[in-house]
N, C-alpha and C positions, 0 to 999 in steps of 0.2 A: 487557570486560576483567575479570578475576579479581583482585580487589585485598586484601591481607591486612596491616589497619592495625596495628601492631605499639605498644604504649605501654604507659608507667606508671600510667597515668589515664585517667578516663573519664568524662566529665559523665554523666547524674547520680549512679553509681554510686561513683565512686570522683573523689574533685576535692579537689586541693589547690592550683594553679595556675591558667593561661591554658592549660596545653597541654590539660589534660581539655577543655575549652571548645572546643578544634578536634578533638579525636578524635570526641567528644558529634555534633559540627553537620554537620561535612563530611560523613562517611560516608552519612548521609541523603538530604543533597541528592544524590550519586554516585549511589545507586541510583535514584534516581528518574531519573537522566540513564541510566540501562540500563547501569549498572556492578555487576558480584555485587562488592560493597564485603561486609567481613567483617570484626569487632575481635576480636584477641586480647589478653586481658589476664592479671596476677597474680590468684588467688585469693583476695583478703583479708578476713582477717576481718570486716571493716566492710560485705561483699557482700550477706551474703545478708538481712540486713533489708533491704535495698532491693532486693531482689527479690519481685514477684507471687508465685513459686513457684519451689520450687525446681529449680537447673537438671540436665539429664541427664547422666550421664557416660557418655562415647562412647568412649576410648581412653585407654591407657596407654601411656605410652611411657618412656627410659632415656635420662637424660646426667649427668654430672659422675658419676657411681656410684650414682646416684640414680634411685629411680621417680617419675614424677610421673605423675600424672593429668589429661583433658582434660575440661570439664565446656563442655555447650551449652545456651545460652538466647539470648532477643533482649533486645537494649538497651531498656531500660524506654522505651514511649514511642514509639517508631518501629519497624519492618520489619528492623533490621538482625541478622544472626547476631552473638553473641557465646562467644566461647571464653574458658575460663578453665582459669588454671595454677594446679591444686590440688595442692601440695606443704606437708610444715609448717610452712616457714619463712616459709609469708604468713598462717599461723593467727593470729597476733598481732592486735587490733584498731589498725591504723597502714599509711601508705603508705610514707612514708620515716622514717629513721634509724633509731636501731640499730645496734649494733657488727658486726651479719651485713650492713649494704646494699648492699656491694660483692658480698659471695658469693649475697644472693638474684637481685639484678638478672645479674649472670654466668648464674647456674641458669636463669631466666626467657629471657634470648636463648638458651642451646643448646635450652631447650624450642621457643622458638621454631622457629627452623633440622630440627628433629628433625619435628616438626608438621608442615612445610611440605614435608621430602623423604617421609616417610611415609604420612600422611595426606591433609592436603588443598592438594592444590601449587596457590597462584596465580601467576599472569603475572607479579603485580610485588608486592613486600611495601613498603610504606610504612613505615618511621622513624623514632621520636620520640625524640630527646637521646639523650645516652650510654645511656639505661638499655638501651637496644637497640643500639647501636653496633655490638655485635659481630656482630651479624645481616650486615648488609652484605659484613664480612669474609669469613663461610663461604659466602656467597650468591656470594662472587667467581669459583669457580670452576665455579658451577651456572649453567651458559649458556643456559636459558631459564625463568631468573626474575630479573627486573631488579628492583632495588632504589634508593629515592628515601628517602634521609637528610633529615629536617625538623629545623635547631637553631632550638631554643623560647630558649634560654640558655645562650648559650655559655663563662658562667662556671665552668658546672659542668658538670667533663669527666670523672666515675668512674674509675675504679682505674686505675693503671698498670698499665705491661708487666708488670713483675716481680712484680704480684702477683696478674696474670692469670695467669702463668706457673705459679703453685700452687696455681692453682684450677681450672682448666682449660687444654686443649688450644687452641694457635694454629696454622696451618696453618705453611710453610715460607716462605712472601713474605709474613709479618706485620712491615710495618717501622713501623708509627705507636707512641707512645709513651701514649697511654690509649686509652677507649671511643670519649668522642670525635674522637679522631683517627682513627681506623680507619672508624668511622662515615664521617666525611669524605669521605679520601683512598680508600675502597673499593665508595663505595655509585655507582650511575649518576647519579645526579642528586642536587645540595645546593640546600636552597632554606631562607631561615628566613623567617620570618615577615611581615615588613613591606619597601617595596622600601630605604629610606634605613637601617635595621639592616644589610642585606645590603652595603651601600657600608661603612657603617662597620666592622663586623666586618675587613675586608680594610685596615683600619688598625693600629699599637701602641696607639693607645690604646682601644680595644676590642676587639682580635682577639685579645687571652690566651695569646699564644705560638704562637697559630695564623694569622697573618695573612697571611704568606707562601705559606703552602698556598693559601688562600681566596682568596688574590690571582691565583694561578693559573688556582683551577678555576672564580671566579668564580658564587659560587653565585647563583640565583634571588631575586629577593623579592615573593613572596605575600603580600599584607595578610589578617588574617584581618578575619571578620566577625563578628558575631552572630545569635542566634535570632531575629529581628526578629518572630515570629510570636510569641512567647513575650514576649518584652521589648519588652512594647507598654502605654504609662499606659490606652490606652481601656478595659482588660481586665487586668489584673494586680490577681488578687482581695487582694495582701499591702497596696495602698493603699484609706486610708479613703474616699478620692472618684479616681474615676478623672475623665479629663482627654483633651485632646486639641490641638492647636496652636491649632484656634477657640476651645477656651474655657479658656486656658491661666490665667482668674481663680479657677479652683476647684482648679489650685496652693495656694492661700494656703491651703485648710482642710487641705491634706497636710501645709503647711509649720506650722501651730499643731499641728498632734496632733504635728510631730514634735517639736517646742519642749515639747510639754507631757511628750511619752513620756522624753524623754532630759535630762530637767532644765532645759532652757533656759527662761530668762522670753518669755511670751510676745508679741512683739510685731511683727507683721505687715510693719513699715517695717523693720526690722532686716535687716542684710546677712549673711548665712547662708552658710558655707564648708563644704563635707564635706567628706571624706578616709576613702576603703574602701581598704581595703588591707592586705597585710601588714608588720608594722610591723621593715622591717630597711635597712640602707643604702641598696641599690638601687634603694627606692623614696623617698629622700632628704630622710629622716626625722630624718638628722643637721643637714641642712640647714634645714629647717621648725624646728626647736628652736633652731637662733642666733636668728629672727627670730618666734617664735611673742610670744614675752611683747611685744616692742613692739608689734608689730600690734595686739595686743588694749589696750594701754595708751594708743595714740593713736589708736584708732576706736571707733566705736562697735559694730562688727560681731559677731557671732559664732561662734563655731568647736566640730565637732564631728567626734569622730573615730572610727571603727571597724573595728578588728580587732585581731590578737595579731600577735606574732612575739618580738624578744628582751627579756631583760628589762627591761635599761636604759631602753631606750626608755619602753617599759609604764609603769614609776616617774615617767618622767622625764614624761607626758603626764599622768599623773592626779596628780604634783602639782600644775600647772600648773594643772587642773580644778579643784584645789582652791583656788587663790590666784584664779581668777578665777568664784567661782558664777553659776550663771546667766547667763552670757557663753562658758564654754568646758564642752562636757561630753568625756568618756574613755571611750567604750564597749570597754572590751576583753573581745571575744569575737568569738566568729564565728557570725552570726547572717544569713542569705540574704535574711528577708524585713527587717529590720532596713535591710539592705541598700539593697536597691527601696524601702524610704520615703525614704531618704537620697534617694537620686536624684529622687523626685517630691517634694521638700520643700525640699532646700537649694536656693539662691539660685545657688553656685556650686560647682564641684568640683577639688578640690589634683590633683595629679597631679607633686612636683617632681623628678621620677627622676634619678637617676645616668645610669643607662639604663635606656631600654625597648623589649625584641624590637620588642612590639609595642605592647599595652593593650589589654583589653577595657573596663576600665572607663568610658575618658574615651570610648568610642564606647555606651555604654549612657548614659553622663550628657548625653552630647547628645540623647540619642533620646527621654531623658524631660523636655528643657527645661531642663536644670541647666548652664551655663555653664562649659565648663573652663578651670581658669587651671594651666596645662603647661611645664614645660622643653621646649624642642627638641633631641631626641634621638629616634631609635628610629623606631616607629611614629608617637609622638604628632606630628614632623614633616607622617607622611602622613594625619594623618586631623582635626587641630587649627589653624586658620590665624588669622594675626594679625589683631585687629580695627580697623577703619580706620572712624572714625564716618562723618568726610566724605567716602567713595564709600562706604561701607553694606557692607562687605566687610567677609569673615570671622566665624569662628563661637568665637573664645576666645582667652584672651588669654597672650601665650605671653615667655618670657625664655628668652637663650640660656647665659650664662655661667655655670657652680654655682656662683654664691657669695652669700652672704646677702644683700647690697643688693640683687641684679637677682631675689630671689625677694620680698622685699619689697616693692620696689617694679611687682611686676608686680601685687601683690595688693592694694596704694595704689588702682594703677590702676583692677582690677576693683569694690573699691568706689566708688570715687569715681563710674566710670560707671554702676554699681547707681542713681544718684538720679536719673537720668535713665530714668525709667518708659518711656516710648516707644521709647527707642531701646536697651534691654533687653529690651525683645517683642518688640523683632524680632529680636535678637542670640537670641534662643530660639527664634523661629520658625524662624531658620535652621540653626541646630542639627537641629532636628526635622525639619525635608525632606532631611537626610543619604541617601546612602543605604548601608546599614550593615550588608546582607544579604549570604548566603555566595554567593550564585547568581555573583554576579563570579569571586570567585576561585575557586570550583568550576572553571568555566569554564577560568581559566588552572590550575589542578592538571591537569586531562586533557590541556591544552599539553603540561606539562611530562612527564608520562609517556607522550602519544605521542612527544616529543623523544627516549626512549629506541630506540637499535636494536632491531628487533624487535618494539617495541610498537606499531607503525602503524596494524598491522591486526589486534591482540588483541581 
C-alpha cells in the first residue's frame, strides 16, 4: 500500500507536541511491515540544521496564486522518504503561531492535494489535526485515494468557513464549518489516538461542538506508543548510569545528579515528583497550583518541574521555587535530555490533565521506572491502572474528579506508599514490563485502512 503521511510535525525534525511523536515512529514500523509509507511536511526554518545534508528539490508546483516548491530527503534516522513544502511563509524559524497560521496551514494542504494529484499519487493519505483537514475535503471526490483523518486534539479545530472562503477554494458539497470538521465528516476513516479519548470525544463535555458528528461516525481509537528502542534506561547515553528493572538501585545515582543538577538538596530517602510538560491548562497546571504549596508544606517530598508554556503559570511556579529552596525546583525551558534524567531520577511522575488524547509521557515514565500519579481521562485511562497493594495490581496511582482535594490526595497517597521500599520495586518493575511499542498499533493502523473500500487489496 502507498501511504502519504500528511502533518504539521515530525519527530525529530520538527516536534512541538505528541503528534510529531506518532508521525516520527509509525511510519517506520509501516515500512518495515512492506508499506511505501512516505511524510510530507512544511518547510521550516528550524529544518535544515537537522538535516545531514541538504534535501533535493524535485517539483514545483501552483495553489492559492502561489508557487511552491517540493524538496526530498529521508527522515533523519530511518528509511523513510520525506517531502517538504518550501514556500516563504515557513522561512520564519517557528512551527506554529503567527498572525499568517491559518493562511500557511490552508497553503500547505492545497500543496498537499496538488502533490498528490500530480506527482506522486498514494492509495491513501493519512491526516493529522486541522492542519490538513482540508486534504480529505478535496480527496472526496478522488475515488481512488482514501484518506484516514487522525485527531491528536480536538481542541483545536483551524480557521472557519468564512475565512476559508478568502483564502482559498472549497468544492460545492463543503458543509463543515472549520478544518476540522471537514477533516472529519469528509475523510474515510477517523480514528484519534487512544481507545477511552475516542469514547469521550462523542460526549459535550469533550466533543467541542463536534460530538454529534463523532457520535455518528464513530471514530476509531488507536493507542499510540513509543520508540521503545530508543527510550530504553539500559542505553540512553543523556543518563549518568544507565539501569535496567534488575538493577533498578543504580536509579538512586540518576536521582542525586538529578537533585544535585536542578538545585534540589540531596537526599536519596526523599520522595521526588517530576512534571515534563507544557505548562498550560490541559495539562492541569491550574489544578497542581491550588494544591502545590500544601503538599510541599506537609511533606517532606520534593517537586520538580520542566518546561515552558504560558506565562502565568511560568511566574506562578518559580515563585513557588522560590519560597520553598531545595524542596521544589522551576526548570523553564525545553530541554530533551533534561528530560530523560527526569524520568530516570524522579521517584514519581504528575501527569493531572484536564484531558489527554493520549500521553506519551506517562508511557516513557513507566518504561524508565518512574511511577505515575494520573487523572483518568484520555489515554492516561488506557495505559495508567490503579494501584491495589493487597493483590499487587497496577502500575500508578490515579484520581478521577479535577478538583484539588482528589489531586492531593492522590499524591498523599503516592508518597506515603514511597516508604514502603519493597513494594515500590515492584510497583516499578511493573511499570517497566509495560509493553509500550508501536508494533501493536501499527498492526491495527493497517485494520483500519484495509477497512477502507478499495484498500483490501492495495
Amino acid at each position: 500500500m502507498k501511504i502519504l503521511f500528511a502533518a504539521a510535525e515530525a519527530a525529530p525534525i520538527a516536534k512541538v507536541g505528541g503528534m510529531a511523536d506518532v508521525v516520527g515512529a509509525l511510519p517506520p514500523i509501516l515500512r518495515k511491515m512492506g508499506h511505501d509509507v512516505r511524510i510530507i511536511l512544511p518547510y521550516y526554518g528550524v529544518i535544515p540544521e537537522k538535516l545531514p545534508e541538504p534535501p533535493t528539490w524535485i517539483w514545483k508546483g501552483y495553489a492559492m496564486f502561489q508557487d511552491f516548491d517540493i524538496f526530498e530527503t529521508v527522515l533523519p534516522g530511518t528509511d523513510v522518504p520525506l517531502y517538504l513544502v518550501g514556500h516563504g511563509s515557513f522561512i520564519p524559524p517557528r512551527i506554529y503561531s503567527g498572525e499568517d497560521e491559518d493562511w500557511r496551514f490552508t497553503m500547505f494542504s492545497n500543496a498537499i492535494a496538488e502533490f498528490a494529484w500530480n506527482y506522486w499519487k498514494p492509495n491513501l493519505i493519512h491526516c493529522h489535526d486541522w492542519h490538513t483537514g482540508l486534504v480529505p475535503l478535496w480527496m472526496h471526490q478522488t475515488s481512488d485515494i482514501g484518506t484516514v483523518f487522525t485527531i491528536h486534539n480536538l481542541a483545536y479545530q483551524g480557521p472557519w468557513r468564512w475565512k476559508l472562503e478568502q483564502m482559498t477554494w472549497l468544492p460545492w458539497y463543503m458543509s463543515a464549518h472549520n478544518c476540522m470538521a471537514a477533516g472529519i465528516k469528509y475523510a474515510d476513516r477517523v480514528n484519534t489516538v487512544s481507545p477511552t479519548y475516542a469514547q469521550q470525544i462523542c460526549t459535550p463535555t469533550y466533543g467541542e461542538g463536534l460530538e454529534d458528528l463523532l457520535t455518528f461516525l464513530r471514530p476509531w481509537g488507536i493507542l499510540n506508543g513509543i520508540e521503545v528502542e530508543k527510550l530504553d534506561p539500559q542505553i540512553d547515553k543523556a543518563l549518568p548510569k544507565n539501569y535496567s528493572a534488575e538493577t533498578l538501585e543504580n536509579r538512586l545515582i540518576n536521582k542525586a545528579a538529578l537533585q544535585q543538577e536542578t538545585g534540589l538538596a540531596v537526599k536519596e530517602s526523599t520522595f521526588l515528583v517530576g512534571l515534563v510538560g507544557r505548562l498550560v491548562e490541559q495539562k492541569g497546571i491550574d489544578l497542581l497550583l491550588q494544591v502545590l504549596e500544601r503538599f510541599l508544606s506537609y511533606t517532606d517530598a520534593q517537586f520538580l518541574v520542566l518546561g515552558t508554556g504560558e506565562r502565568y503559570y511560568e511566574t506562578q511556579l518559580l515563585q513557588l521555587a522560590s519560597r520553598f529552596p531545595g524542596r521544589m525546583s522551576a526548570q523553564i525551558l525545553f530541554d530533551v535530555a533534561l528530560s530523560q534524567r527526569v524520568y530516570a531520577g524522579a521517584d514519581a511522575f504528575l501527569m493531572p490533565s484536564r484531558f489527554e488524547p493520549c500521553g506519551i509521557t506517562q508511557m516513557i515514565a513507566l518504561r524508565y521506572g518512574c511511577v505515575p500519579i494520573v487523572r483518568r481521562t484520555g489515554g492516561l485511562v488506557d495505559t495508567v491502572s490503579f494501584y491495589e497493594p493487597a493483590k499487587a495490581k497496577g502500575n500508578g496511582f490515579c484520581f478521577d474528579r479535577y478538583e484539588p482535594l482528589d489531586l492531593y490526595t492522590c499524591m498523599v497517597r503516592a508518597w506515603e506508599s514511597y516508604r514502603y521500599g519493597d513494594h515500590w520495586l515492584n510497583l516499578q518493575k511493573r511499570g517497566m514490563a509495560g509493553d509500550y511499542s508501536w508494533q501493536t498499533s501499527a498492526e491495527k493502523y493497517v485494520q483500519l485502512y484495509r477497512s477502507i473500500p478499495g484498500m483490501e487489496n492495495a
